[in-house]
C-alpha positions as CSV (number, residue, x, y, z in Angstrom):
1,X,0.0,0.0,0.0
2,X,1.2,3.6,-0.8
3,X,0.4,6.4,1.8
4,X,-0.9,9.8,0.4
5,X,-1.2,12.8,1.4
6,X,-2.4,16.5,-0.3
7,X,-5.2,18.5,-0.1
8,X,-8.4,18.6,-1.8
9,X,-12.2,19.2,-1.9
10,X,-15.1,17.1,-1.3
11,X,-17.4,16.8,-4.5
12,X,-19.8,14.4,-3.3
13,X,-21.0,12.1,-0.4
14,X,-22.7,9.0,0.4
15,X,-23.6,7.0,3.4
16,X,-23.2,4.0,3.4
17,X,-23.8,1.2,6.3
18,X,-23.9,1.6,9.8
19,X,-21.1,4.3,9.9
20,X,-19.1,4.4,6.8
21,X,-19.5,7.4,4.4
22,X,-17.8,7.2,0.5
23,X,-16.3,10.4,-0.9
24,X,-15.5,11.9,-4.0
25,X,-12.6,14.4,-3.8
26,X,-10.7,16.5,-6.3
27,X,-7.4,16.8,-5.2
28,X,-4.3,19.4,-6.7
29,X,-1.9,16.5,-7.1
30,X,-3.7,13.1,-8.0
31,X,-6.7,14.7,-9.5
32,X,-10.2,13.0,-8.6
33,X,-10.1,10.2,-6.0
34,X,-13.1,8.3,-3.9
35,X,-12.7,6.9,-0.8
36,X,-14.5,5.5,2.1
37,X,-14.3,6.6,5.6
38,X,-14.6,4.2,8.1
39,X,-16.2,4.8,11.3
40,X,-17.3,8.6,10.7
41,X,-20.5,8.6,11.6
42,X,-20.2,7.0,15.0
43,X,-17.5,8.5,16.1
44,X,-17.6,11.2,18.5
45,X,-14.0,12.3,18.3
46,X,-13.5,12.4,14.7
47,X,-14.4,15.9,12.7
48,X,-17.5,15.1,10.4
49,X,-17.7,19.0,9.5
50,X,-14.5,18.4,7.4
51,X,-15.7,16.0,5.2
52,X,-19.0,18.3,4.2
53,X,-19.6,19.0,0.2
54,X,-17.3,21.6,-0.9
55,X,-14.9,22.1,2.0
56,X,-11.1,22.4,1.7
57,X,-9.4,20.0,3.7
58,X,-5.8,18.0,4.0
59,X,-5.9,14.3,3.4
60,X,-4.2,11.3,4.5
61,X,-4.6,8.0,2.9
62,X,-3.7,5.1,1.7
63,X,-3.9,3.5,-1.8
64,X,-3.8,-0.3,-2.4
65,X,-2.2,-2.1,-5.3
66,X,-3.8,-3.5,-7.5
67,X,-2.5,-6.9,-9.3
């Protein structure tokens, strides 16, 4: 797995299960990327406001390798 990092801006959301939420970001260097949070909705210590349509936030991921 490769770790990212950069910043970008949330284009769209869905919920999905119990407490997972998919999102589309644009990001300046790896252009448009989706992604699924896990945990975001139950949480109580993790910002949910920074994940809203449209907001400019830093992001830290990871990207698995496909064979």
């Amino acid at each position: 797995m490769i770790f990212l990092r950069g910043k970008g801006i949330v284009i769209s959301k869905k919920d999905i299960e119990e407490a997972d939420r998919y999102i589309t970001i644009f990001m300046e260097d790896y252009g448009k990327v989706s992604t699924v949070i896990k945990g975001i909705r139950k949480s109580k210590k993790r910002d949910k406001t920074a994940v809203d349509i449209l907001s400019l936030t830093d992001f830290q991921f990871y990207k698995k390798m496909i064979v």
